[in-house]
N, C-alpha and C positions, 0 to 999 in steps of 0.2 A: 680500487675495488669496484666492480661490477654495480651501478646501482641496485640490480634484482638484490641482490644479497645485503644488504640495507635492513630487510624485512624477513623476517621469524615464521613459522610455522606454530610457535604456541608461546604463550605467555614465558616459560623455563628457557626456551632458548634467544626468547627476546628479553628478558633481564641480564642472560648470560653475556649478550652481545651488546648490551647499553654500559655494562658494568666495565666492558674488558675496553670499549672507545674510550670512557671515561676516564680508566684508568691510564691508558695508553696516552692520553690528552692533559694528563697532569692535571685535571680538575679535582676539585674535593667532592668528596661522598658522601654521603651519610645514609643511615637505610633503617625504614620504618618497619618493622614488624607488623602485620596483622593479625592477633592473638585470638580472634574469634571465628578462623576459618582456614583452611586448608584446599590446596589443590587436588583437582582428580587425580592426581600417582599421588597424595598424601604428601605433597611436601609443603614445605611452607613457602609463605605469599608476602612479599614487600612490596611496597613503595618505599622508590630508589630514586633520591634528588642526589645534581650533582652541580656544582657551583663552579663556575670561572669569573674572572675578576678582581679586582681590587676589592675586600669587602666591605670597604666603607664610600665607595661609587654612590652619587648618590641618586642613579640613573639605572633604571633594573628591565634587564626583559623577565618575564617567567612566561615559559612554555611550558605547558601543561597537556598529558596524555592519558586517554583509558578514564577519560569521567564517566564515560559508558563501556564497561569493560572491553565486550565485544569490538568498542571500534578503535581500541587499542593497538592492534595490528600497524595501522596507520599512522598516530600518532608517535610509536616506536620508533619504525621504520624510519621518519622526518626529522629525529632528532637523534638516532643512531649516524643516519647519514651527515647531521651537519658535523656531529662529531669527526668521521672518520676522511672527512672531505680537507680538513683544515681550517674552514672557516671559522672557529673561534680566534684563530690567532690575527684575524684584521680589526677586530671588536675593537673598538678603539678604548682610552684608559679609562673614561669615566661612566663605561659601562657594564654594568653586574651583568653576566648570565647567568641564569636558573633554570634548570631542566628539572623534569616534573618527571618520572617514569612510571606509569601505571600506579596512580592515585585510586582507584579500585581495582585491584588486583585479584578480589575474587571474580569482579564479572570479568576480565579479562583473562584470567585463568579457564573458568567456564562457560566462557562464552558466552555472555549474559550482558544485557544493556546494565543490569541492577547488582546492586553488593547484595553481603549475605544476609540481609533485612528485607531481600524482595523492594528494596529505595530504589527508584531512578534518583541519581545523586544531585540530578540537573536540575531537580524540583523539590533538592532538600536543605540549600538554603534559603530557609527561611526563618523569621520570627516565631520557633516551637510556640511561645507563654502567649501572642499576639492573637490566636485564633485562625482556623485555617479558610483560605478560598474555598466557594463551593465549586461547584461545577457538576450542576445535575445535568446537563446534556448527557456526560459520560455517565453518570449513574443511573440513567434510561436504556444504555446502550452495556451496562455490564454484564449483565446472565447472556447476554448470546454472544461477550467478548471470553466469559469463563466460561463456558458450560460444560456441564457433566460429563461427557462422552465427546472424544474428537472422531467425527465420522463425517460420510458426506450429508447427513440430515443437518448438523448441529453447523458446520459449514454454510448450506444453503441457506438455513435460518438467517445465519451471520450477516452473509452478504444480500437478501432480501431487509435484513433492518438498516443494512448500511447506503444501501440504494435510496430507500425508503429517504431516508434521514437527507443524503445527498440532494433527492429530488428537491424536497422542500429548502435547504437551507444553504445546499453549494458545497464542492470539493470543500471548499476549503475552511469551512463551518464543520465538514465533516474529522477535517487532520485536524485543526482545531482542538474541539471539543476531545478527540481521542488523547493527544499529544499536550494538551497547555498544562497539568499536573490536575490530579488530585487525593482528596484525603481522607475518606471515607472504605475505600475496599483495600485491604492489604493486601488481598490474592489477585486485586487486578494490574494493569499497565498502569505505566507512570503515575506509580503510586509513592507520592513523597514522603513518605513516613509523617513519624509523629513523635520523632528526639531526632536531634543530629548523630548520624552513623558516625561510625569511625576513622570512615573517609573524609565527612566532613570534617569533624576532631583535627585530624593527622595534616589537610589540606593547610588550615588553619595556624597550628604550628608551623608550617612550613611558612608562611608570608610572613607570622610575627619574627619569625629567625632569619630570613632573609632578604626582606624588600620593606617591610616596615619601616619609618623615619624616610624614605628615597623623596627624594623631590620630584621626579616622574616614572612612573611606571608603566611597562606596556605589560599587557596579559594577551597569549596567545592560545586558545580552548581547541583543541584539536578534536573534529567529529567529524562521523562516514555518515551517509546514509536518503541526505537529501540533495537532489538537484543531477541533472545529468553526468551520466558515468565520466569520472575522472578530474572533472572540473571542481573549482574552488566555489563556493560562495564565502565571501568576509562579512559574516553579520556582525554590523559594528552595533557597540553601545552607545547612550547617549540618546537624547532627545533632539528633533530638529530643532536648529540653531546655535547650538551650546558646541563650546570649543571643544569635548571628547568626540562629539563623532563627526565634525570637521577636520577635526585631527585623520581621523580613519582617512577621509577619503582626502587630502593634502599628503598621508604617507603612502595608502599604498594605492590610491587612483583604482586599480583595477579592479574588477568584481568587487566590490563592494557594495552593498546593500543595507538596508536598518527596518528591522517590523515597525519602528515608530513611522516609516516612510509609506509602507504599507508595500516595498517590491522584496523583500528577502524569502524565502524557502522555507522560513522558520516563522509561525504564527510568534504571539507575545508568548512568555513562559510564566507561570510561577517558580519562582525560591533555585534561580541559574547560579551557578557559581559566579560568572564575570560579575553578577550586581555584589554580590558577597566577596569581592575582589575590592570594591569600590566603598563599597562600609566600612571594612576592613582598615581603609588608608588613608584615614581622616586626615587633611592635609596635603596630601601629595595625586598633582596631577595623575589621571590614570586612562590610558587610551587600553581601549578592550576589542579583542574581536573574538567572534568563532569562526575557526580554519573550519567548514562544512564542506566535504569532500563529496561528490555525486557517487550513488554504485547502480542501482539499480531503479524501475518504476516503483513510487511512492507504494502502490498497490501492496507489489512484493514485501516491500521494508516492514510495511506495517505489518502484511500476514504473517511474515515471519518473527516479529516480534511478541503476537499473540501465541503460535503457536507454540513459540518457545515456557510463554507463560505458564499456558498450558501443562507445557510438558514438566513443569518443575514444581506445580501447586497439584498435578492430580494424573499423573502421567507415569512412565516407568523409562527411564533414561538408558538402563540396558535393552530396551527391548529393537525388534527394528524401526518400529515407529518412531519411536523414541533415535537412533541413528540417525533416521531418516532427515527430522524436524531440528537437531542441533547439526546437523550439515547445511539445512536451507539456513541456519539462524548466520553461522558462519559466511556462507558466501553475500547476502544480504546486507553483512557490515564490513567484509573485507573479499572484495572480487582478486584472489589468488592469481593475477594475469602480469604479465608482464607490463603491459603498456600502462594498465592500471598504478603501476608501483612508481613508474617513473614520473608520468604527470604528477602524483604525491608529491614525489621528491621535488620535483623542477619549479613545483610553483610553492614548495615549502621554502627552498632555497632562496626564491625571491622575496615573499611576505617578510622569513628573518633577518633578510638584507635588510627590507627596508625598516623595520622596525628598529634596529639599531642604528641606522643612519637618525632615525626621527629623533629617539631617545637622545641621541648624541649630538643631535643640532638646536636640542628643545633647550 
């Protein structure tokens, strides 16, 4: 099959087609309900794992898709394709695969980075009882990241405190501060909640059921949104010098990068799921990356992440404006192109080669 067709046009038809690879591939299934939300045509929203392997392997990959709804599109697509390609059947015997399908399946349903808690889920594990990071940069910069009215006044304001902030402190203080998580405004961006979502809940079962006790694990975090159109970055985990993220760059050599190094696309985060992958597996080796897929200038991503905000704390989602602002949120975290889909696929294909080589030679 055609790589293009790999990839969905909306969360129903990309469950449809992970479901029916799945099936067609003799893996096991299981399918998580989301009881606290519903898709725009009103139907209901899973998370859809599906298992190949021996189950007592004691060598796991999990690939995981749709931590940020919206860039679900991509992760889908990546592990639709390994499905329908054959490649499971080279996996050698002492290696578990675990596919992950739309882990927040409301914001990949509505096109949203965030589940139905308004959580970026990337910044929601964390320690709830432990007390939260601050991060007042961001809550200097929040009334003209929400405000009242989206117009071009409320805009210009935007982008003269965003300039402002830049001049003093640098791009990259500015992605920072927007993007590292925080916990104070629920109706702003990458706002980590204040309990663990249901995603997080449901994620969590999922590793205790499946990759728990493994003597090494690889975790594979699939995201759109930073770095030039098309291209991979591998934000590995781990701290310089320490065996997880020599691992990274020993398996997959290419693109790879670490915020501890200080060259990756991605500032540090609060409360990621891969460090919650790693708590999680007391015990067991664990090499981690984020698949960080380029679409569009940082600029873009980010204004359309606001205005999606926007559009869902104080906006009217039928209106044109409202169209208008979840069509930029969409192409922002999934550029609809051909050539777009394939680079996806071509360098998905290689990161889970090499990851089950590593897994199976570790």
């Amino acid at each position: 099959m055609d790589v293009i067709n790999y990839f969905s046009p909306d969360y129903q038809a990309a469950r449809a087609k992970f479901l029916e690879a799945a099936t067609h591939a003799g893996l096991v299934i299981e399918n998580h309900l989301n009881p606290n939300s519903k898709g725009p045509d009103g139907g209901a929203l899973y998370t859809d794992v599906a298992v190949w392997g021996d189950p007592k392997a004691d060598r796991v990959l999990l690939a995981n898709s749709a931590t940020h709804g919206a860039e679900g599109f991509c992760g889908s697509g990546a592990l639709i394709g390994w499905l329908r390609s054959g490649a499971y059947r080279s996996v050698p015997k002492n290696v578990k695969v675990v596919l992950v399908h739309a882990i927040n399946p409301h914001g990949f349903a509505w096109i949203r980075r965030v589940t139905e808690d308004n959580v970026d889920l990337n910044r929601n594990f964390i320690d709830h009882n432990g007390g939260y990071p601050e991060n007042p940069d961001y809550d200097a910069l929040h009334d003209v990241i929400v405000p009242k009215q989206w117009g071009q006044d409320s805009l210009a304001a935007m982008e003269a405190a965003f300039d402002a902030y830049k001049k003093q402190h640098g791009a990259f203080a500015w992605q920072k501060a927007l993007s590292q998580g925080q916990y104070n405004h629920a109706d702003g961006i990458f706002h980590g909640g204040n309990k663990p979502t249901w995603s997080n809940l449901t994620f969590r079962k999922i590793v205790d059921a499946h990759v728990k006790g493994a003597k090494h694990a690889c975790f594979i975090d699939y995201h759109t949104g930073l770095g030039p159109y098309g291209t991979v970055d591998l934000i590995a985990d781990g701290e310089p010098g320490t065996p997880e993220l020599q691992r990274c760059f020993d398996w997959f050599v290419n693109n790879v990068s670490s915020p501890a190094l200080g060259n990756s696309t991605s500032p540090a985060l609060y409360g990621v799921i891969k460090h919650a992958v790693v708590d999680m597996l007391e015990g067991t080796d664990v090499t981690s990356v984020t698949a960080e897929y380029g679409t569009y200038p940082l600029k873009n991503v980010v204004g359309a992440v606001i205005a999606d905000n926007w559009l869902h704390a104080r906006g009217d989602l039928d209106s044109a404006q409202g169209k208008e602002l979840k069509a930029q949120m969409r192409k922002a975290f999934y550029p609809d192109e051909d050539d777009w889909k394939e680079l996806v696929y071509l360098r998905s294909r290689q990161f889970m080669r090499a990851a089950i080589k590593g897994l199976a030679e570790s």
